[in-house]
BALUM-116203 format. One record per atom (N, C-alpha, C, O): x, y, z; residue in three letters. Coordinates in pm, whole numbers, padded with zeros to 5 digits, always signed. Example, Ala and Ser with C-alpha at 12.3 -4.5 7.8 and 13.67 -1.06 7.14 Angstrom:
2
+01319-00569+00780ala+01230-00450+00780ala+01320-00330+00780ala+01424-00332+00846ala+01285-00225+00708ser+01367-00106+00714ser+01290+00003+00787ser+01341+00114+00804ser
END
This chain:
89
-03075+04954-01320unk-03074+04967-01176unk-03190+04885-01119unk-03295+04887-01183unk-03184+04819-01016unk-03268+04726-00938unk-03340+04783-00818unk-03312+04855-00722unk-03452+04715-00869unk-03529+04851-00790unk-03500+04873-00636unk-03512+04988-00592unk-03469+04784-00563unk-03405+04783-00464unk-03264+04906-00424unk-03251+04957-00313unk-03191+04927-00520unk-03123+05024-00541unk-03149+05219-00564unk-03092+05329-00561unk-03275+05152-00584unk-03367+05331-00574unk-03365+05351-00453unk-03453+05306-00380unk-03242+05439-00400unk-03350+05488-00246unk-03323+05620-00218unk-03301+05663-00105unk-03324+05708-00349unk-03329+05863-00324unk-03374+05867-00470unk-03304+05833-00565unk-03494+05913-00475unk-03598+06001-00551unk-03633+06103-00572unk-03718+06149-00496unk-03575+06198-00701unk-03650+06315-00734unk-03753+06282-00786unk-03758+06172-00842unk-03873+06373-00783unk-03946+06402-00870unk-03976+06500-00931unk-03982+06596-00855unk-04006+06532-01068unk-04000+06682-01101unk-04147+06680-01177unk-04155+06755-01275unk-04276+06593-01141unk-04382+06630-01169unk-04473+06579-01145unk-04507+06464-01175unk-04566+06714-01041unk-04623+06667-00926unk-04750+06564-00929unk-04794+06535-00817unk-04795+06522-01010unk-04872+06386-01034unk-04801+06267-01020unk-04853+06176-00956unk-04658+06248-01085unk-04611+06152-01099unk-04512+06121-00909unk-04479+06010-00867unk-04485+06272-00828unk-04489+06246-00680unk-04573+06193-00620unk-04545+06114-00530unk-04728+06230-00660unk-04815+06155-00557unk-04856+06026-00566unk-04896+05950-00478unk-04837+06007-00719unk-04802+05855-00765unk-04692+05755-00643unk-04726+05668-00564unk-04566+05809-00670unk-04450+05776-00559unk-04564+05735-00450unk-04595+05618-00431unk-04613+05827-00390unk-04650+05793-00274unk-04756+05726-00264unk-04766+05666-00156unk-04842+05712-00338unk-04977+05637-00310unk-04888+05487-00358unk-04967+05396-00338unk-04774+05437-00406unk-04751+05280-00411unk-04616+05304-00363unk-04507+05273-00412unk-04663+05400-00201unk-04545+05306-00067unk-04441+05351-00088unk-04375+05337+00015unk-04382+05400-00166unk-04223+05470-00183unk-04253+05607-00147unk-04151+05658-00194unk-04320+05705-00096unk-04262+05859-00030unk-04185+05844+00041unk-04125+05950+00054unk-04129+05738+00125unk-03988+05766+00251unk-03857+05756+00120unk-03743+05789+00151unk-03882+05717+00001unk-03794+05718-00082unk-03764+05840-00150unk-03664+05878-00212unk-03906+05908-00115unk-03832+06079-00161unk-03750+06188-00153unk-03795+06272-00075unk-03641+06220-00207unk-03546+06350-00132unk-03559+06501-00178unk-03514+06600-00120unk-03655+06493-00335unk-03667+06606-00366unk-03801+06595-00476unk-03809+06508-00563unk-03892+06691-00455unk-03992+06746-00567unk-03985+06865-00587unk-03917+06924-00503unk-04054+06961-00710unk-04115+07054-00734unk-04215+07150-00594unk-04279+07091-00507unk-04207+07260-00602unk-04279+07315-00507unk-04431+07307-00565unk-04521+07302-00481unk-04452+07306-00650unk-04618+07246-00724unk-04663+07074-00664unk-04765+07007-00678unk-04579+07058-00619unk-04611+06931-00548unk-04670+06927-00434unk-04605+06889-00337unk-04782+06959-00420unk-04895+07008-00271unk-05002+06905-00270unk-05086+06924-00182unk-05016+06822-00331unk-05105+06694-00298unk-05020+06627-00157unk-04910+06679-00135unk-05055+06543-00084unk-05036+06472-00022unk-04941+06553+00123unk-04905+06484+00219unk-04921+06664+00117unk-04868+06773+00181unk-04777+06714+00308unk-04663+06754+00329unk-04851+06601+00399unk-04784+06592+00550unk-04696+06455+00486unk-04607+06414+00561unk-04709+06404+00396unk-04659+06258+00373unk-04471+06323+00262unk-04363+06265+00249unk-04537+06498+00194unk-04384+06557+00184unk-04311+06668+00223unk-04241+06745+00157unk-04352+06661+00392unk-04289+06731+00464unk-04148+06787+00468unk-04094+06898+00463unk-04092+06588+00485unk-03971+06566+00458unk-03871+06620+00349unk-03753+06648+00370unk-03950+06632+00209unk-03911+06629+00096unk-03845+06785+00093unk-03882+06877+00164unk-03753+06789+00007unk-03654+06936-00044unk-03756+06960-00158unk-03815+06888-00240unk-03749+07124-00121unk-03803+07175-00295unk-03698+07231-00380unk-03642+07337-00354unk-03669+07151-00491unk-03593+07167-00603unk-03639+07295-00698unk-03579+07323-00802unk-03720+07348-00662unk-03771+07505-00790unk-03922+07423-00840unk-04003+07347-00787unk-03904+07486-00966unk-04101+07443-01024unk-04037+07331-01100unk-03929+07272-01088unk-04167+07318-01206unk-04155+07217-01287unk-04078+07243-01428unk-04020+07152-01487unk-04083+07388-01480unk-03989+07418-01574unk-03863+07484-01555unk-03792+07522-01648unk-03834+07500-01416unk-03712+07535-01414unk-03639+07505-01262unk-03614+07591-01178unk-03615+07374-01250unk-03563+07296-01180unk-03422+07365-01132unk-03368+07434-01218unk-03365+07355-01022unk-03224+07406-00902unk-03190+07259-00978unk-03227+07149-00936unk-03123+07279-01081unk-03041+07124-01086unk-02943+07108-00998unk-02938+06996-00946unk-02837+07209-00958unk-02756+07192-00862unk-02834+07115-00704unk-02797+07019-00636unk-02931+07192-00693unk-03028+07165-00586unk-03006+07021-00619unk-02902+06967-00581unk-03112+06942-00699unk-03128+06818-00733unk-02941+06726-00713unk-02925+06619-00654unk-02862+06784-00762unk-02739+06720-00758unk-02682+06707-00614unk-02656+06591-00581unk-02660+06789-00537unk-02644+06824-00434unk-02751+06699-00317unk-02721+06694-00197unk-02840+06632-00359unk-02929+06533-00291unk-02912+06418-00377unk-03013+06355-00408unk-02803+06382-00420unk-02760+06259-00483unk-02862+06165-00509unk-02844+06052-00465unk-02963+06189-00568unk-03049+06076-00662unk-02999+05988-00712unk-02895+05997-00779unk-03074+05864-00688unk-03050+05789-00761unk-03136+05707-00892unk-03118+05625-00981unk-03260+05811-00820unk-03355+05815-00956unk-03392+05925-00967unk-03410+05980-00859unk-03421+06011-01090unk-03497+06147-01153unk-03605+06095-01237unk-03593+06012-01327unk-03753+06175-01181unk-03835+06123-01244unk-03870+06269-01348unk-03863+06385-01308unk-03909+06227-01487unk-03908+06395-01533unk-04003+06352-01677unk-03987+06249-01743unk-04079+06437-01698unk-04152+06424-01828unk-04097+06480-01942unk-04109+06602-01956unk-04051+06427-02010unk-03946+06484-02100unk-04037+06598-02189unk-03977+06690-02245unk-04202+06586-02198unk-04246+06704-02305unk-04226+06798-02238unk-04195+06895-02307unk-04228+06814-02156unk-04270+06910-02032unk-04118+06995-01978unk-04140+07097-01912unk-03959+06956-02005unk-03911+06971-01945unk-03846+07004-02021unk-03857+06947-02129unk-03726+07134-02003unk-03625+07166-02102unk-03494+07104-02130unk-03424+07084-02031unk-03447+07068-02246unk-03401+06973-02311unk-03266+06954-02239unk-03226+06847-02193unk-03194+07080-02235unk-03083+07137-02133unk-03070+07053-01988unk-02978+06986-01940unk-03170+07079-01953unk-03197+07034-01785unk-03207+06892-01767unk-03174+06823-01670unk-03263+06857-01887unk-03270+06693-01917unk-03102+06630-01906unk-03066+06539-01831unk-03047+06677-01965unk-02922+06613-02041unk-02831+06658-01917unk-02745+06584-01869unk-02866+06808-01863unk-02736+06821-01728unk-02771+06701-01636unk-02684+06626-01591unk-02877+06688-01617unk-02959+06537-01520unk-02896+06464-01532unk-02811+06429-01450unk-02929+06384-01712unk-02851+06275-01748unk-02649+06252-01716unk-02576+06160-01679unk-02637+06344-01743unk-02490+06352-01689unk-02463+06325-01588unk-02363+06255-01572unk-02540+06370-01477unk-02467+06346-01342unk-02579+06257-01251unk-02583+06265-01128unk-02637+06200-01304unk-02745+06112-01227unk-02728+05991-01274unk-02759+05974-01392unk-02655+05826-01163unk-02660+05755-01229unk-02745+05690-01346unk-02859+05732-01328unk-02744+05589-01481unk-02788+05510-01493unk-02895+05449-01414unk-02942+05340-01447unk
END
């Protein structure tokens, strides 16, 4: 996918959100973690998808991403793979 083609962003860990936003992509965000409280007025906008280990995947599906950002140690293997299924390439 070209990066140009990213323009709905989960994130599911909240370092790697404020990352998003400190290089200019937060208007590209549609969903984080509720642990995601850095940068607070810049993700107003943003949906909270649940925490970091146990993600509303429906939530997340339901806001058609076109990128999921997710730390795979960190995240259950399950939740990974329902992601992978329904989140483009």
């Amino acid at each position: 996918m070209a990066p140009d083609e990213v323009d709905r962003i989960v994130s599911l860990v909240p370092s790697t959100t404020e990352s998003v936003c400190l290089l200019g992509a937060g208007q590209r965000l549609v969903g984080c973690t509720r642990y995601c409280t850095a940068l607070r007025e810049q993700l107003r906008h943003v949906a909270r998808i649940g925490g970091t280990k146990n993600p509303d995947r429906e939530a997340i599906a339901a806001l058609q991403p076109s990128l999921v950002l997710a730390n795979a140690e960190e995240k259950r293997t399950e939740d990974l793979d329902w992601l992978r299924a329904r989140v483009p390439p």
